[in-house]
C-alpha positions as CSV (number, residue, x, y, z in Angstrom):
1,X,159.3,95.7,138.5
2,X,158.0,96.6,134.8
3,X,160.1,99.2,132.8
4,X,157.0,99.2,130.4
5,X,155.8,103.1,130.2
6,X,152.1,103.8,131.5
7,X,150.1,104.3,129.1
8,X,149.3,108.2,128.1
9,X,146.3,109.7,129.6
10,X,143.8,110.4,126.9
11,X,144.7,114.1,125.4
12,X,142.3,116.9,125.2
13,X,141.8,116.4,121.7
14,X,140.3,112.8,122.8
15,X,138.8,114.2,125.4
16,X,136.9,117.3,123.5
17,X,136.0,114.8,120.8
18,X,134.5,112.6,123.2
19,X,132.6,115.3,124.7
20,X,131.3,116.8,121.2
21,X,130.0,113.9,120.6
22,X,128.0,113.1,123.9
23,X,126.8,116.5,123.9
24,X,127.4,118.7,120.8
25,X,126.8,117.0,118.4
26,X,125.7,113.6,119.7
27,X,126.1,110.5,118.1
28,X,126.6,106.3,118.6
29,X,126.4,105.2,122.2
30,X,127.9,108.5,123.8
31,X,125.3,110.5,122.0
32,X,122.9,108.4,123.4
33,X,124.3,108.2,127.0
34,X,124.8,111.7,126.5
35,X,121.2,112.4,125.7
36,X,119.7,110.7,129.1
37,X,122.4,112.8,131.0
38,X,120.8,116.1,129.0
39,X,117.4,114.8,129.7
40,X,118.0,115.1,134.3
41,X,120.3,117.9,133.7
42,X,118.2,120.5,131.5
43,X,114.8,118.9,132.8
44,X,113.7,122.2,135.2
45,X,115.3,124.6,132.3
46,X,112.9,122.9,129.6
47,X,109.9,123.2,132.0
48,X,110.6,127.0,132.7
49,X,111.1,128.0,129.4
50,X,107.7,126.6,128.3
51,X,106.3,127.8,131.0
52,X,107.4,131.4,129.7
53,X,106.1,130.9,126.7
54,X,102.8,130.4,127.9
55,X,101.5,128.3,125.0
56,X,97.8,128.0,123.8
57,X,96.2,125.4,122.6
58,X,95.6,126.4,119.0
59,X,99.1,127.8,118.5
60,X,102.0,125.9,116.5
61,X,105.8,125.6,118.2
62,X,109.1,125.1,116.9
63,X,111.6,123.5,118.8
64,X,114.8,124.3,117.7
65,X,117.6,121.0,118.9
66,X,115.1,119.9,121.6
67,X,118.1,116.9,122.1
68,X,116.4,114.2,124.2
69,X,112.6,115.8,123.8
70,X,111.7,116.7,127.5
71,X,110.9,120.5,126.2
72,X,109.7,118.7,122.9
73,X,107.4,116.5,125.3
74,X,106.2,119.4,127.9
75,X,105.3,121.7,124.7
76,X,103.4,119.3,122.6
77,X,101.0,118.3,125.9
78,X,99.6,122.0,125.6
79,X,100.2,123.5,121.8
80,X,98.0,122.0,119.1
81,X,101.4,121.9,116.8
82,X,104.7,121.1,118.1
83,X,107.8,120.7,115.3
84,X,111.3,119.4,116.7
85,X,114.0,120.1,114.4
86,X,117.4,118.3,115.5
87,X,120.1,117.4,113.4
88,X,120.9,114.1,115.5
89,X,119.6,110.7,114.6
90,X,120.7,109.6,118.1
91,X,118.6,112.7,119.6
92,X,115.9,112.5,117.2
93,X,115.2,108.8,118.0
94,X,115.0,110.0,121.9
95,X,112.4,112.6,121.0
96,X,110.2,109.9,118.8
97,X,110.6,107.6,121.6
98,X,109.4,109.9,124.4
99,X,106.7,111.8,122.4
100,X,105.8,108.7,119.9
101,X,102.6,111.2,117.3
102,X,102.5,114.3,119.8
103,X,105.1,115.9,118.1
104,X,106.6,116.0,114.8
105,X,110.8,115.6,114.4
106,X,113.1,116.5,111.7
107,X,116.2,117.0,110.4
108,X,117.1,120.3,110.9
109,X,119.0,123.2,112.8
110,X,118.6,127.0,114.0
111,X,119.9,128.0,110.3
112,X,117.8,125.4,108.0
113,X,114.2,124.5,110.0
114,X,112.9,123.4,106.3
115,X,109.8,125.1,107.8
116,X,107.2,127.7,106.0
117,X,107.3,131.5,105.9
118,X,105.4,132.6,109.0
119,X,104.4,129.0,110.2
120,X,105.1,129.3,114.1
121,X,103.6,131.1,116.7
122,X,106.7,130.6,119.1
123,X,110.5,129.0,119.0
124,X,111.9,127.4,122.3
125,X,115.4,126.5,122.2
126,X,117.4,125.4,125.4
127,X,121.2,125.1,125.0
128,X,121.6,124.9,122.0
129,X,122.4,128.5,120.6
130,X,126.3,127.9,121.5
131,X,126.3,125.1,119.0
132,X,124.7,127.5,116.3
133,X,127.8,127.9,113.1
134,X,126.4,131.2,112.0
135,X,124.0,133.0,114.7
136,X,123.2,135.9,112.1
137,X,122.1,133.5,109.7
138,X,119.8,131.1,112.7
139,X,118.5,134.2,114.1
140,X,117.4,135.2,110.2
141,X,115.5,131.8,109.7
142,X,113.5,132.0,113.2
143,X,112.3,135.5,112.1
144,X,111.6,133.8,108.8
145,X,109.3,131.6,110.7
146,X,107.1,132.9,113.6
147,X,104.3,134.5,112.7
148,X,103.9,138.4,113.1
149,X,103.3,138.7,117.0
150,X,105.2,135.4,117.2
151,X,107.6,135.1,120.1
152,X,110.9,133.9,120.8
153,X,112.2,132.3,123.6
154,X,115.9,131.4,124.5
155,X,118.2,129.5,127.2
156,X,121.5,128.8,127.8
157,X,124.0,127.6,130.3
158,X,125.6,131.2,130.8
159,X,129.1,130.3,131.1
160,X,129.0,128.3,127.7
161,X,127.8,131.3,125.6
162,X,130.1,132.2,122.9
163,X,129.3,136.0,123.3
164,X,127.3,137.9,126.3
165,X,123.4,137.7,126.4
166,X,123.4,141.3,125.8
167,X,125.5,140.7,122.2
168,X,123.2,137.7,121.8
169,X,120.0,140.0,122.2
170,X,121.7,142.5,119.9
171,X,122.1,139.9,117.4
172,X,118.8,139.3,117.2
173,X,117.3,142.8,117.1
174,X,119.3,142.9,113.9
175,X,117.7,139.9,112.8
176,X,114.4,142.1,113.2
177,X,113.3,141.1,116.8
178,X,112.1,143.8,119.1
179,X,111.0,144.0,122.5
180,X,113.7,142.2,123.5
181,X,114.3,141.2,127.2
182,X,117.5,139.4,128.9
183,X,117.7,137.9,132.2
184,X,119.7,135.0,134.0
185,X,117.9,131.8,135.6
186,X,120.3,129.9,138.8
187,X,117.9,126.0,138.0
188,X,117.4,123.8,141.0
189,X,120.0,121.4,141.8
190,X,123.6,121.5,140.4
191,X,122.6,123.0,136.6
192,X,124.3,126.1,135.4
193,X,123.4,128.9,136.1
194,X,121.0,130.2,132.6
195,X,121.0,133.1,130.7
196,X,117.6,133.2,129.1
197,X,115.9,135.8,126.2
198,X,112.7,136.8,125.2
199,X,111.9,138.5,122.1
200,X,109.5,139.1,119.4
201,X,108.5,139.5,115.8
202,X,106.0,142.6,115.2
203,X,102.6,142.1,114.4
């Protein structure tokens, strides 16, 4: 019989890195596999958020860290301007990939679009908010950027949000959003349940 010690299990600093960089901030080959798990996991969540947003064909949307592109994708097959921004090589390639012209993608996050004052009609973003370093400042550049009468639309996995929704919709009335509405989504299947937000920039 061996007196050799087993070998340790990885630690949760492994593990946490290894998770960070499947799914928050995703990068090499777990960013990757990461990004096809996100893809079947967040799929129905894309779908009802831009179904929410009820987009128009002459209308331009921001997609703030669409990761793999399946809300990227759904948007940019009815608005005349879609705009990804994504900090991710790994998760920018995926949306390139799975869009190809339909929609442009950047370099970018919630804080630093690198878009125009007043360029987008609507912002989508689906779990990403909990990966967002300074929410006063994101929330600040999304006003910055819809349009007067622009809209706002939000999801998260619930349980993952650094604060409530309720805080999270109070941050962004004092970002200058109004008409602010806050609801949870239970998806289809084994997803999270959501908590989802609506708001506005006045006209």
């Amino acid at each position: 019989m061996s007196t050799s010690p087993s070998p340790a299990p990885p630690g949760p600093g492994v593990l946490d890195a290894a998770l960070d960089r499947a799914f928050g901030h995703p990068s090499g080959l777990l960013g990757r596999l990461g990004g096809k798990l996100m893809a079947i996991g967040n799929a129905a969540t894309e779908h009802r958020v831009v179904d929410l947003a009820r987009l128009e064909p002459d209308e331009t949307v921001l997609v703030v860290g669409p990761g793999p592109g399946v809300g990227l994708d759904a948007a940019s097959n009815l608005a005349g301007e879609v705009i990804g921004v994504e900090p991710s090589p790994q998760m920018r390639d995926l949306c390139t990939d799975r869009c190809g012209d339909r929609a442009e993608v950047r370099a970018g996050s919630a804080a630093r679009t690198g878009c125009a004052d007043a360029s987008a009609d609507v912002v989508l973003t689906v779990n990403n908010v909990q990966f967002w370093e300074d929410r006063p400042a994101a929330f600040a550049e999304l006003f910055r950027v819809l349009r007067p009468g622009g809209r706002l639309l939000l999801s998260a996995h619930e349980k993952w949000l650094p604060v409530t929704r309720h805080e999270l919709a109070g941050e962004a009335a004092a970002a200058g959003f109004t008409d602010l509405q806050t609801w949870t989504w239970d998806p289809p299947g084994f997803a999270a349940l959501a908590a989802q937000l609506r708001a506005g920039k006045p006209a």
